[in-house]
N, C-alpha and C positions, 0 to 999 in steps of 0.2 A: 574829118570823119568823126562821128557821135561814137564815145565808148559804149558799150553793151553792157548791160550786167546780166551775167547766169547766173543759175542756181542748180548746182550739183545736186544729184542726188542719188543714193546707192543702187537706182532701180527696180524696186520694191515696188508692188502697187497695190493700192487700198482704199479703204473710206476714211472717212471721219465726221464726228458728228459732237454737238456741242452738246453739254449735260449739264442741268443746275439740280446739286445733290443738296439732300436735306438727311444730315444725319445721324447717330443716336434714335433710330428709327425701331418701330418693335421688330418690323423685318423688312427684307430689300428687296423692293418692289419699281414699277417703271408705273408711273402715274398717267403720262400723257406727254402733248407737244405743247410748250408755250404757242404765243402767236409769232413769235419769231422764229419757229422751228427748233428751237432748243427743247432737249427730251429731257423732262422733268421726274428726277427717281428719288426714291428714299431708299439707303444704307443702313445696318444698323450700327456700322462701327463706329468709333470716334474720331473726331477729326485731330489725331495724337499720334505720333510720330510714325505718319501717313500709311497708319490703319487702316483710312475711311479708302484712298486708295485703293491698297490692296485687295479692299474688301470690294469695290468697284469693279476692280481687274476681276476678279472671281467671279462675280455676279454676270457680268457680259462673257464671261467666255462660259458661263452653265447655259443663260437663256440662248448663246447665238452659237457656239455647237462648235467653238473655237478655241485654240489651245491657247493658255495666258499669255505664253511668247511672243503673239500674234497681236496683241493689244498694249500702248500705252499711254497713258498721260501725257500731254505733251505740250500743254500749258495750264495753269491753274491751279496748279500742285498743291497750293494750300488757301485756295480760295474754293466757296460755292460753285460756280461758273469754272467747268473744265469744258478742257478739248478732247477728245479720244481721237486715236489714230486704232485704224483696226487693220492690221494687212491682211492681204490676199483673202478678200472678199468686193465684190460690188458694190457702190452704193442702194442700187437697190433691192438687193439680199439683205443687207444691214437695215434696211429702212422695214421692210415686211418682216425682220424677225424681233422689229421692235414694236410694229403694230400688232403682231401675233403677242408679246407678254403684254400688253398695258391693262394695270387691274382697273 
């Protein structure tokens, strides 16, 4: 018999969506989609002891109407190229309330 492997998980459900931040930005703004689907935004904070971060958590929970709790990082922590996890939301709620901000 072939072992399994699972993946636990606390039961939580959500989206998630890939972001390449540009930042020291005059202000934070959501640009558009790469061609790979990654949502391309500018921050204005720094990328200094994961300011640009927090400043990311803040930004999506003003434009998507969600409390910061609700949102984290969750690879990429000190690179361009993150991951967002957004719970208890839809993919595509999350996806129309990112084509509703894009300047």
């Amino acid at each position: 018999m072939t072992e399994r492997n699972y993946k636990l998980h606390n039961g939580k459900k959500g989206a998630a969506i890939a972001v390449r931040v540009t930042t020291r930005a005059t202000k934070n703004k959501i640009l558009g989609a790469l061609s790979d689907g990654t949502i391309k935004m500018h921050i204005a904070a720094a990328p200094v002891d994961g300011q640009d971060n927090e400043a990311l958590i803040d930004f999506l929970s003003d434009i998507l109407d969600i409390s910061k709790d609700r949102i984290e990082v969750v690879a990429g922590d000190s690179g361009r190229d993150k991951l967002v996890s957004v719970l208890d939301m839809d993919s595509q709620t999350l996806h129309k309330k990112i084509v509703e901000n894009i300047e």
